[in-house]
N, C-alpha and C positions, 0 to 999 in steps of 0.2 A: 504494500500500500504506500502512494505518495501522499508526501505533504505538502499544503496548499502551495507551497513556497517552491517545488519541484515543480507545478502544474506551469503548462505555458500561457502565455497571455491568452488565445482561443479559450483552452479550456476554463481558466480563469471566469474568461467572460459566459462562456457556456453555463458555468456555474452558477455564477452572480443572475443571471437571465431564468437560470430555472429555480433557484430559491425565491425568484423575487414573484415568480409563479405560484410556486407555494402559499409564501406568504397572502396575498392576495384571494386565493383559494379559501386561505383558512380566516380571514379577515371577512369572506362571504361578498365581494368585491368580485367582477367578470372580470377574467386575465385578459383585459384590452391593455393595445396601445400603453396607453395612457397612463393606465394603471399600473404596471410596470414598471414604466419608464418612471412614474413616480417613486416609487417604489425603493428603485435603484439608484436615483437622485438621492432620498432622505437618506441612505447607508453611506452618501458620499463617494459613491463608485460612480465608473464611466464604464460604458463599450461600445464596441466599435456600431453603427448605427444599421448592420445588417441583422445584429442577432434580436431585439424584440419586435419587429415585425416576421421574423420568420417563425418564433416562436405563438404569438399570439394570432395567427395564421394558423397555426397549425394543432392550438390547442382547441381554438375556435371546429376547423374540421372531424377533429376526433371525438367531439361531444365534450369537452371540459377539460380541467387540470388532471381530474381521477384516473383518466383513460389516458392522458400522455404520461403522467408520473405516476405509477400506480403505487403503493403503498409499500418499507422496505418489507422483502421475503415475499412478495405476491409475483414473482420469476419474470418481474419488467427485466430491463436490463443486460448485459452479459454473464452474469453468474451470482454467484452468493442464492439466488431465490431461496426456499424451501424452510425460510422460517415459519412454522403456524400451520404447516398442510398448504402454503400456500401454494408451492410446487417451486421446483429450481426450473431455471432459463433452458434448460434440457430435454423439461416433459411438457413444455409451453405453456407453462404457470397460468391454465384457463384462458387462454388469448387463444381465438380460431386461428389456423393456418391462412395464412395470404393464399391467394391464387395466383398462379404464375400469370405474368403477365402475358399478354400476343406483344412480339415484336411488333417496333414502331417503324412505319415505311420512312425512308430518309425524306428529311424536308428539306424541300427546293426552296433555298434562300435566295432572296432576290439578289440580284446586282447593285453594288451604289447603296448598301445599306448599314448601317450605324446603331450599335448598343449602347445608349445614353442610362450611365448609372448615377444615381442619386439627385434624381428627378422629384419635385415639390409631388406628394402623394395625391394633391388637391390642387391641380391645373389643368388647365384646357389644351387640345390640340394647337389651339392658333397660337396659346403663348410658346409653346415646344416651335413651332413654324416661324414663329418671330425670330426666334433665341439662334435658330440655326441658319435664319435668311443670309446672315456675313456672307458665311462659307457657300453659297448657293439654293436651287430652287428642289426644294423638297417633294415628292410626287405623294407621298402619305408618310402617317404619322400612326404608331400603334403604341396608346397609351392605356392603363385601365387605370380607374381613378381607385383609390387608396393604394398603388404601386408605385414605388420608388425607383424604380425602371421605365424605360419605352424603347422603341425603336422606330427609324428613320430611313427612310430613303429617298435618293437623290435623286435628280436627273440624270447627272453623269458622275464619269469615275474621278473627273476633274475635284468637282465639289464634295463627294465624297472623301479623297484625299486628302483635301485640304481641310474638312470638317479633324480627322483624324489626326491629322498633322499638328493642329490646331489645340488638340487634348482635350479643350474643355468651353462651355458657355456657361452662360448666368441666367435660371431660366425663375425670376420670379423670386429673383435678389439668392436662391441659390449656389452655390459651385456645380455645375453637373459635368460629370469624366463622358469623353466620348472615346469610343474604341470601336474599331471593326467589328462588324458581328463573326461572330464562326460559323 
């Protein structure tokens, strides 16, 4: 077993992200946004601004805290389970088996297009179309609103380029990273 002090920054923050879950959980408070991030403000901690929306996303899909963190010895996890009858990580501590997934057909990326990261969660296409007008004319814009991402495409490879080359815009007073898509 490590000590906090061996853990790396990630997991640090992984950590800090999912106590502040807890907490919140057992304060009878929904693990939003919000409430996290509060959370993990009052402890006087920071992290990096990808882990509580990924977490509060994903607690939100799974029906609650109890289903992403389940109780210790209830066989969540990689190992240790099997305190209580709960069952170890072995015999699948009462959690159904997944179903294999069907392969996914490869997707046709367009040409000319741009993975804009840390995107205002709360703006509109036209301002993403402003933000990036510098660099050239944009053909579409694919944003979903409470997502800290989108993606862009250009007219040409010219402006794409240069979009890229560029790093970065300010899309609604924030910093946003542009990068190739893959």
């Amino acid at each position: 077993m490590s000590t906090f002090a061996d853990l790396s920054t990630g997991e640090k923050e992984e950590l800090l992200v999912s106590l502040s879950a807890l907490v919140c959980a057992d304060c009878g408070v929904d693990c939003t946004e919000e409430a996290m991030t509060a959370v993990i403000a009052a402890s006087g901690a920071k992290v990096a601004d990808h882990w509580v929306p990924v977490f509060a996303s994903t607690i939100a899909q799974v029906g609650g805290v109890d289903t992403f963190t389940p109780a210790p010895g209830s066989g969540g996890g990689g190992g240790g389970g099997g305190g209580g009858g709960g069952g170890g990580a072995a015999d699948g501590g009462g959690r159904k088996p997944k179903k294999p997934r069907e392969p996914r057909a490869p997707v046709e990326r367009e040409p000319n297009s741009v993975y804009l990261k840390g995107v205002p969660a709360e703006c509109a296409d036209a301002d993403i179309e402003a933000a990036l007008g510098g660099f050239g004319t944009t053909t579409s814009v694919s944003h979903r609103q409470g997502r800290n991402f989108a993606f862009a495409v250009f007219d040409s490879a010219d402006a794409m380029n240069s979009a890229v080359a560029g790093g970065m815009c300010i899309i609604n007073g924030d910093d946003v990273t542009i990068e190739p898509r893959n």
